[in-house]
C-alpha positions in Angstrom: 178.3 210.3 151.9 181.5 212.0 150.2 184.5 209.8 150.5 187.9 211.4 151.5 190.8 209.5 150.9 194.5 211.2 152.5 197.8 210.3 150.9 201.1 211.3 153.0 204.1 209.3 154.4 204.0 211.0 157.3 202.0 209.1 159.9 200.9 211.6 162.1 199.7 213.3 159.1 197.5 210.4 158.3 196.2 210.4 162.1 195.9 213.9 162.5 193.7 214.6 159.4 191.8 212.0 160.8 191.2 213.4 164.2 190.8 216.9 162.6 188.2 216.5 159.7 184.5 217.1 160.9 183.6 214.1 159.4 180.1 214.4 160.3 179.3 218.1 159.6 180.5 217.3 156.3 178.5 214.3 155.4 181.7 212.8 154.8 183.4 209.1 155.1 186.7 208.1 155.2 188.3 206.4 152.4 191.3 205.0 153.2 195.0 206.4 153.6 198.4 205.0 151.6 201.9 206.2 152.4 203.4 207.1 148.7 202.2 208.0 144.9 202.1 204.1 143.8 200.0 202.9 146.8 197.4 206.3 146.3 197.1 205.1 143.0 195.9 202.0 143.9 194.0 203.2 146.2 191.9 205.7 144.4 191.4 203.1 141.3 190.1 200.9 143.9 187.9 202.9 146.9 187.1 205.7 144.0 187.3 208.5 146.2 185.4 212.0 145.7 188.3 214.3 147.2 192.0 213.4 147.6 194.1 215.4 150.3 197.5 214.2 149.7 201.5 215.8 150.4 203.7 216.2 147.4 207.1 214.6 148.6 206.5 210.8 149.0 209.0 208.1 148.3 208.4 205.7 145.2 206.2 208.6 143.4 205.4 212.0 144.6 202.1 213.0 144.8 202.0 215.5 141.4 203.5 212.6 139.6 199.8 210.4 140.9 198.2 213.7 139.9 199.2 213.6 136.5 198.6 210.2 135.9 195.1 210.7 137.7 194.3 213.4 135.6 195.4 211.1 132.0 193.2 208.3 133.2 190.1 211.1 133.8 189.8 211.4 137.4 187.4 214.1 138.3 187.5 214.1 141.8 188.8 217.2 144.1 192.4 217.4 144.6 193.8 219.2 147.7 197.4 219.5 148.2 199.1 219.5 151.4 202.4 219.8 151.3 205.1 221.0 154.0 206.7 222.7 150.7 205.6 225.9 149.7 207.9 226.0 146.8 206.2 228.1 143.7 207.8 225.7 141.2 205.4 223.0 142.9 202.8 225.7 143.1 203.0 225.9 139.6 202.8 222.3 138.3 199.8 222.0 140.9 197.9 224.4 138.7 198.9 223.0 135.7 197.2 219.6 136.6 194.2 222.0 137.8 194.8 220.7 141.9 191.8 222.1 143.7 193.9 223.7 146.3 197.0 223.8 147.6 197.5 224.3 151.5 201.1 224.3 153.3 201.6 222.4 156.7 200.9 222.8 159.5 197.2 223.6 159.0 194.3 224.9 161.7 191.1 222.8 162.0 188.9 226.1 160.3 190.8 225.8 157.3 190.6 222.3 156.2 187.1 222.6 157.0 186.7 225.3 154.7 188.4 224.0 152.2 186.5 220.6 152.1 183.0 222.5 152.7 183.4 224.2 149.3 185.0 221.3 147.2 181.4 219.1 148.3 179.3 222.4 147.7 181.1 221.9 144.4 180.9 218.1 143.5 177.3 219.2 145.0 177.0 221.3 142.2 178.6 218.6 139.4 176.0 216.0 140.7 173.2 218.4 140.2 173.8 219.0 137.2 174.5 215.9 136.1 171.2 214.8 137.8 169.2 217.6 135.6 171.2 216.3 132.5 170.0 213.4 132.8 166.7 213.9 133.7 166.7 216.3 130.8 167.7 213.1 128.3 165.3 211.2 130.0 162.6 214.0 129.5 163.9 214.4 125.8 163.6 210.8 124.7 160.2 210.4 126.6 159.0 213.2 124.4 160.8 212.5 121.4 158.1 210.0 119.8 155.1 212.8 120.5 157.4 215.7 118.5 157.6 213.0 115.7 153.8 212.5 116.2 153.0 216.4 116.2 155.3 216.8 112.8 153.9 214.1 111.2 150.1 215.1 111.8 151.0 218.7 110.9 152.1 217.4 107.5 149.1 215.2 107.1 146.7 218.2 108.0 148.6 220.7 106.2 149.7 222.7 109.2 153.3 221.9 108.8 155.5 225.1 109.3 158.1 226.3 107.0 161.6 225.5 108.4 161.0 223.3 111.1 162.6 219.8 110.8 160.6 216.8 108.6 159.8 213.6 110.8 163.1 211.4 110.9 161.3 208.8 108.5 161.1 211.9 105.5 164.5 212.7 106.0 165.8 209.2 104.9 163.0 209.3 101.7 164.9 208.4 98.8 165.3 210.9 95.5 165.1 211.0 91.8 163.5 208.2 89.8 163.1 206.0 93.2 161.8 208.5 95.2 159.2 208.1 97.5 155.5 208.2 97.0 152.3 209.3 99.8 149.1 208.3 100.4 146.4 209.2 103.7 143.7 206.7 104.4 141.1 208.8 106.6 139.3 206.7 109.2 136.3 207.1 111.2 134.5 205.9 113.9 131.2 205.6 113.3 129.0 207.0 115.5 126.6 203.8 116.2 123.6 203.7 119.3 126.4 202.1 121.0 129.7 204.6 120.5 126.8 207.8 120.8 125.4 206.6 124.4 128.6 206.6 126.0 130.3 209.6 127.6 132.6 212.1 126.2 135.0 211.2 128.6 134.8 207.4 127.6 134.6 208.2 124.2 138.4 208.4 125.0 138.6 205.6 125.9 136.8 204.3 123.1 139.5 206.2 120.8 142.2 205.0 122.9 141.7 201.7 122.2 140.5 202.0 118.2 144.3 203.6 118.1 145.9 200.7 119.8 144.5 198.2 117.9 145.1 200.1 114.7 148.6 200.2 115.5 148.7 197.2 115.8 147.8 196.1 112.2 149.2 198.7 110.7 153.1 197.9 112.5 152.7 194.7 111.2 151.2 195.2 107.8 153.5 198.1 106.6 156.4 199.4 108.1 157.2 202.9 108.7 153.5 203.7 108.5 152.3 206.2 110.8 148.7 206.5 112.4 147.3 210.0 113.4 144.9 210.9 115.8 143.2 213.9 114.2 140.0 215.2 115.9 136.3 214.2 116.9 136.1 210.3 115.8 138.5 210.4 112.7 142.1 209.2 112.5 144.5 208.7 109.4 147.1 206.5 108.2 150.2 207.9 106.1 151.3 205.4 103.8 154.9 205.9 101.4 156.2 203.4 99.6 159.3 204.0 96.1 157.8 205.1 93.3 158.9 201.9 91.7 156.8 200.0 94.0 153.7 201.7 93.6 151.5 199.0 92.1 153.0 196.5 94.7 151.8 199.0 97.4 148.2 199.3 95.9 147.4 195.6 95.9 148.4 195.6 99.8 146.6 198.7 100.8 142.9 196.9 100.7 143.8 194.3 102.8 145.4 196.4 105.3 141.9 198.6 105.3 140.1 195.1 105.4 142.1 194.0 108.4 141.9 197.6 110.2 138.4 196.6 109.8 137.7 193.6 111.3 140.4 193.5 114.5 138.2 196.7 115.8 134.9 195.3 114.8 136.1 191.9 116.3 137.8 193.4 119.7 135.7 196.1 120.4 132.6 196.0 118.4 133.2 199.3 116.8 132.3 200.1 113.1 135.1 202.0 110.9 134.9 203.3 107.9 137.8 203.8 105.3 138.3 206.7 102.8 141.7 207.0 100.5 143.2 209.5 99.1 145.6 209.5 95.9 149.3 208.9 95.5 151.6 212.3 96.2 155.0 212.7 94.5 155.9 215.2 97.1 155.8 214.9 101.1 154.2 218.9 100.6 151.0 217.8 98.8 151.0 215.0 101.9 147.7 217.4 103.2 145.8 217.1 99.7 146.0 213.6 100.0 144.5 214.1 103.4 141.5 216.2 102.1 140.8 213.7 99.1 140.5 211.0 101.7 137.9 212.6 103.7 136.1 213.8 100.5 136.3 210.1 99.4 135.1 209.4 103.2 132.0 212.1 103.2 130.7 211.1 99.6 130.9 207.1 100.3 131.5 206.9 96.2 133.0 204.0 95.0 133.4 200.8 96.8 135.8 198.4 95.4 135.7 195.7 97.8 132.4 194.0 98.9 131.0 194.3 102.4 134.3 196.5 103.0 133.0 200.2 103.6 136.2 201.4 102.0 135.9 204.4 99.3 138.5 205.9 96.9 138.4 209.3 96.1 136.9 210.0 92.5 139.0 212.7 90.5 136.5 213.0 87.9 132.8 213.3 89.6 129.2 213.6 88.2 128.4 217.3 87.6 126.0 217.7 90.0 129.1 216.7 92.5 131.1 218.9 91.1 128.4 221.9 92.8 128.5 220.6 96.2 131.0 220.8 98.9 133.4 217.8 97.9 135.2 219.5 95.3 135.7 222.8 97.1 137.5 220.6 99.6 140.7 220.4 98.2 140.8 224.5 98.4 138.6 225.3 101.5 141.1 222.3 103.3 138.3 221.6 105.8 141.0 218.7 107.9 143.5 221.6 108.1 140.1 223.4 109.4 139.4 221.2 112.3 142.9 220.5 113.0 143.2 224.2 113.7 139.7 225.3 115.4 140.6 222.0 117.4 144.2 223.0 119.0 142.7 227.0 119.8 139.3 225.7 121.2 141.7 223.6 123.5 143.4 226.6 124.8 139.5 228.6 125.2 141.2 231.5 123.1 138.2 233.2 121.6 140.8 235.4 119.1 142.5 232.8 117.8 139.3 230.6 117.3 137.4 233.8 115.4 140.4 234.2 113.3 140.5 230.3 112.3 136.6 230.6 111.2 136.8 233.4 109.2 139.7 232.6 107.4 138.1 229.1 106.3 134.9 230.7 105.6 136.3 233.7 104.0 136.2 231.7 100.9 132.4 230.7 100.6 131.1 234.6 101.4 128.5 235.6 98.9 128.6 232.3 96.9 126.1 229.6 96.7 128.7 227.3 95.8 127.6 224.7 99.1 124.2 222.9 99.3 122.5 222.8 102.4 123.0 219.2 102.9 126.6 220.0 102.9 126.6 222.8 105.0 124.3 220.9 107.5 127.2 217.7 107.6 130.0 221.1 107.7 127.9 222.1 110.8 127.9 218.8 112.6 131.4 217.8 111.8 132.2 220.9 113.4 129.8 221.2 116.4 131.3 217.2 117.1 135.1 218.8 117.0 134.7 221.6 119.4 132.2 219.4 121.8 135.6 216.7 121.6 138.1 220.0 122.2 136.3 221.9 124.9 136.5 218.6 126.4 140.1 218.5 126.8 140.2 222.2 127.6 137.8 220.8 131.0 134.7 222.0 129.4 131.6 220.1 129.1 129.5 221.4 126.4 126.7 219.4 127.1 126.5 221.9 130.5 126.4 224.7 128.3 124.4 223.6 125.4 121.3 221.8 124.7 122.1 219.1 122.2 118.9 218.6 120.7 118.3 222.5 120.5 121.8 222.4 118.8 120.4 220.1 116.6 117.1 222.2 115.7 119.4 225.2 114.9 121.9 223.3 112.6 119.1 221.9 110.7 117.7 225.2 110.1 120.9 226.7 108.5 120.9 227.2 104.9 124.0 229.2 103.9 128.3 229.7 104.9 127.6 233.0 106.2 124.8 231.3 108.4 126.9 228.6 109.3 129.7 231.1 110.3 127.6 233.3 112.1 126.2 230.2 114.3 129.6 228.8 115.2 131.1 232.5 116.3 128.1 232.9 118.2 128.4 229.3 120.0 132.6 230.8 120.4 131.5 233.8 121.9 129.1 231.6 124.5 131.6 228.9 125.8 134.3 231.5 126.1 132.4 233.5 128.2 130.2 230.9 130.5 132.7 228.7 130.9 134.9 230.3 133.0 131.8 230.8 135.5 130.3 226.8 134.8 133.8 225.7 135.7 134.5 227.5 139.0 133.3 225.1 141.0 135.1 222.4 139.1 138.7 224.3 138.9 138.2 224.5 142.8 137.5 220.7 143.0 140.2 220.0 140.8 142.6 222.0 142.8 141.8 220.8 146.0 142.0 217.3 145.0 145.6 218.3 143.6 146.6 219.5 146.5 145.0 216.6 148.9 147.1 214.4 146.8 150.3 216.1 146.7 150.2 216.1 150.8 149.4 212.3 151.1 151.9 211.2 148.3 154.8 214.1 148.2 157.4 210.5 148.8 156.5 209.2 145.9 157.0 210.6 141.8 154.4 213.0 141.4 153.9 214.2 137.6 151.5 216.3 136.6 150.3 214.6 133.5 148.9 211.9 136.1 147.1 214.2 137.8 145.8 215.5 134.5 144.1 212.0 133.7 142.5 211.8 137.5 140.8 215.3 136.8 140.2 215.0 133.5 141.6 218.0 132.7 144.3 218.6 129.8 147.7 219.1 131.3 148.6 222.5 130.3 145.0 224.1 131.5 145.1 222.4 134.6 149.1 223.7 135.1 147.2 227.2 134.5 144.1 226.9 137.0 146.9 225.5 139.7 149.3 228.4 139.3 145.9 231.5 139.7 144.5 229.6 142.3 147.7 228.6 144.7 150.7 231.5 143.4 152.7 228.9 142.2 153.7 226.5 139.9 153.1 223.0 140.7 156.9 221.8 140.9 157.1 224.3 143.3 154.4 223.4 145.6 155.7 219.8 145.6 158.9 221.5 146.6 158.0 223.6 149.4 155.7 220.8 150.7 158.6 218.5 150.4 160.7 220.9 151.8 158.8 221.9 155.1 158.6 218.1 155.9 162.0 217.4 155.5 162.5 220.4 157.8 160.6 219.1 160.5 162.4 215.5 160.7 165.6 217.0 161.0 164.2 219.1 163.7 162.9 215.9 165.0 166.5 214.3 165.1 165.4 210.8 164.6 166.6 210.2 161.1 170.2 210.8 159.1 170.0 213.1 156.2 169.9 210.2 153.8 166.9 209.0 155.3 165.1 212.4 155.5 165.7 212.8 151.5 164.3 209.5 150.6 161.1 209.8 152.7 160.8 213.7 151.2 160.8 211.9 147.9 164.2 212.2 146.7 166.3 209.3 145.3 169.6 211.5 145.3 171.3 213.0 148.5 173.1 215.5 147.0 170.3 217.1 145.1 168.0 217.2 148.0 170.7 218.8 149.8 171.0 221.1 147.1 167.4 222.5 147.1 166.9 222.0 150.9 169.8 225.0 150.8 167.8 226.3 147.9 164.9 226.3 149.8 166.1 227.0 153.4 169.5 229.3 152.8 171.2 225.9 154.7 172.6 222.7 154.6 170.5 220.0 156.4 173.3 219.5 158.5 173.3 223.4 159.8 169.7 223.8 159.8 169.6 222.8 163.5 172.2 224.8 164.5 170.5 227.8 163.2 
């Protein structure tokens, strides 16, 4: 309700505004009344009024002298003037204090109803705004953490773009002599009888909690370290410590692996294994430390600790190494590989994933330069990424492909080009079956969405939850929603919301506060707002009309 508060020292004045404001059309209340400037001061500081009708000629103070001292102490109510004066000296200090309106006495019933309607449509306005800035905040420092998240792991996987903002904890890195220093330690999940019998879907879950627990250790073992959900079953840890401190750091990095360890193998009976890169002087050769942990990782050389399936990565390897895959990696960037085939397989965009295979194959084209042990693991580390991605684009590959033929042909492969020509040809099947395999799936999806949104429109509906239920990504599922219904799903919420609230005022049992909160809406004002968005009129006038 809007509170009106009237300040004149004429009585009748005070009754007659009374009598004469349509209290209830307005969704108004009165505030209370005082008889000078002092008394209105008091007043307002006290009851807080959203609109102030008050005369200008009072004893003690006059009513632009309460304006002005309002207006220091930041009142941002309306201020409507009503004065038997129509003087244009007063006229023209009204307007300096930015007075809402100014109306001369006597005045009709339409008029101050006129007036009032459009100061609330405009405090209407103010609130909504203010709402949606504040939601906005809200929404901003929800997301804030995940931008951080998506900058760091596009640093780690070299897929950082040139002039968008470092993550807050670069920006404060040190210079010169005590700069800072990087290191990535790759991690995977080992795919054990008991990680591969389990579902895609739970393999989330499985992931889910490895990264919780990781967290974890890592919070309390080094601070400002940041863990990194890559692709598949791998994950990395970004590790900077001063250049000063660098031998410090390195006796604390093996029991932080040791302890990553044992906390998942004790919780959750799941198997890691560690790789580690080398130190980086410079935040932009953050990704070759990335690619020397997962060489370190996929050639299991050198184990320093005991019983601890932790490997460094080996600058200088045996020659016959120095043939295979491992010491192309650094160049080829194979993490920066999945990272990308990943996010484009996600969004089922057959260009974007061609162009992301030939451009990491391009490379290896008429060489020999990979075994075909290597080029076997390149195929399965792969074939494991996109089955993980089509997942979250709501694809099952397992629907499209059989795994053990999959298998067959990957062990039959004996060259890059081979390789290449395989995985575009896989591309080329998934982006054109799927769409047909998931037909019947969008159209569950959607109806379940829609089921949903009907039983629970008084409640907070977010998409994202919705999301999880289906096990759908967020973004695809906002897609499938919007060709199969017209609309976005905000707006279906909306007009849902809307064409309830629409019959309860028809049904005249509730107030307009009521209505809102059982449409879902917390604030009045901004549910008056859209139902005039949606319906061309206030609640209030909707009967009438």
């Amino acid at each position: 309700m809007w509170k009106i508060a009237v300040i004149d020292d004429d009585k009748a004045v005070l009754q007659g505004m009374k009598k004469i404001i349509p209290w209830e059309d307005l969704e108004a209340e009165f505030a209370g009344e005082a008889t000078d400037g002092q008394q209105g001061l008091e007043l307002i500081r006290s009851v807080r009024p959203d609109i102030i009708i008050t005369d200008i000629y009072m004893p003690v103070m006059n009513g632009l002298d309460m304006v002005e001292e309002l207006r220091k102490t930041g009142f941002e109510g309306k201020i409507i003037i009503l004065s038997g004066y129509s003087d244009f000296e007063y006229a023209r200090q009204a307007l300096r204090l930015n007075v809402d309106d100014y109306l001369s006495k006597p005045v009709t019933v339409s008029t101050i109803k006129s007036v009032l309607e459009k100061a609330i449509f405009e405090l209407e306005g103010v609130s909504t705004l203010r709402l949606e800035q504040h939601e906005l905040k809200q929404k901003l420092m929800h997301y804030e953490p995940f931008v951080e998240q998506e900058r760091v792991k596009a640093l780690v996987t070299g897929n950082a773009v040139a002039g968008k903002p470092l993550p807050p904890f670069l920006q404060g890195c040190p210079c010169g002599e005590d700069s800072s220093e990087f290191l990535v330690v790759a991690v995977e999940i080992l795919r054990t009888v008991r990680v591969s019998e389990v579902s895609p879907s739970d393999f989330n879950l499985f992931r889910f909690a490895v990264g919780n627990i990781l967290q974890e250790v890592i919070s309390a073992a080094w601070k400002d370290a940041r863990l990194i959900e890559l692709h598949s079953q791998h994950m990395a840890v970004l590790l900077h410590t001063p250049k000063a401190k660098r031998e410090e750091a390195n006796l604390r990095i093996r029991p932080l692996c040791e302890s990553m360890v044992k906390h998942v193998g004790d919780y959750l009976k799941v198997q890691l294994e560690i790789g580690l890169g080398t130190w980086k002087e410079r935040w932009q050769e953050i990704a070759d430390s990335t690619e020397e942990a997962f060489q370190a990782l996929a050639a299991k050389r050198h184990m320093p600790v005991p019983g601890l399936p932790l490997y460094e990565f080996v600058k200088d390897c045996d020659p016959a190494a120095k043939n295979g895959m491992l010491d192309k990696a650094t160049k080829l960037r194979p993490v920066q590989f999945y990272q990308q085939l990943g996010e484009a397989i996600r969004h089922l965009q057959e260009p974007q994933i061609q162009e992301v295979v030939e451009r990491f194959f391009q490379p290896l084209e008429g060489t020999d330069g990979l075994a075909e042990k290597d080029i076997r693991n390149l195929g399965l580390e792969t074939w494991a990424i996109l089955t993980y991605s089509l997942l979250d684009a709501g694809v099952r590959a397992d629907e499209l492909f059989d795994a053990a033929q999959v298998k067959e042909e990957l062990e039959r492969l004996t060259s890059p080009g081979e390789l290449k020509a395989w995985l575009l040809e896989k591309v080329a099947v998934f982006c054109s079956l799927s769409g047909k395999s998931e037909k019947l799936k969008h159209k569950q999806a959607v109806d379940f969405m829609i089921q949903h949104i009907h039983e629970h429109y008084a409640q907070d509906l977010h998409l994202s939850d919705l999301a999880e239920k289906v096990y759908i990504s967020r973004n695809y599922l906002s897609n499938i929603f919007r060709q199969a219904t017209g609309e976005t799903f905000n707006s279906y919420v909306t007009r849902v919301r809307m064409e309830k609230a629409k019959s309860m005022i028809l049904e005249g049992r509730w107030m307009i506060y009521e209505i809102a909160e059982k449409v879902g809406y917390k604030n009045v004002p901004y549910f008056t707002t859209q139902f005039k968005k949606y319906t061309g009129n206030n609640p209030t006038e909707f009967v009438k009309n």
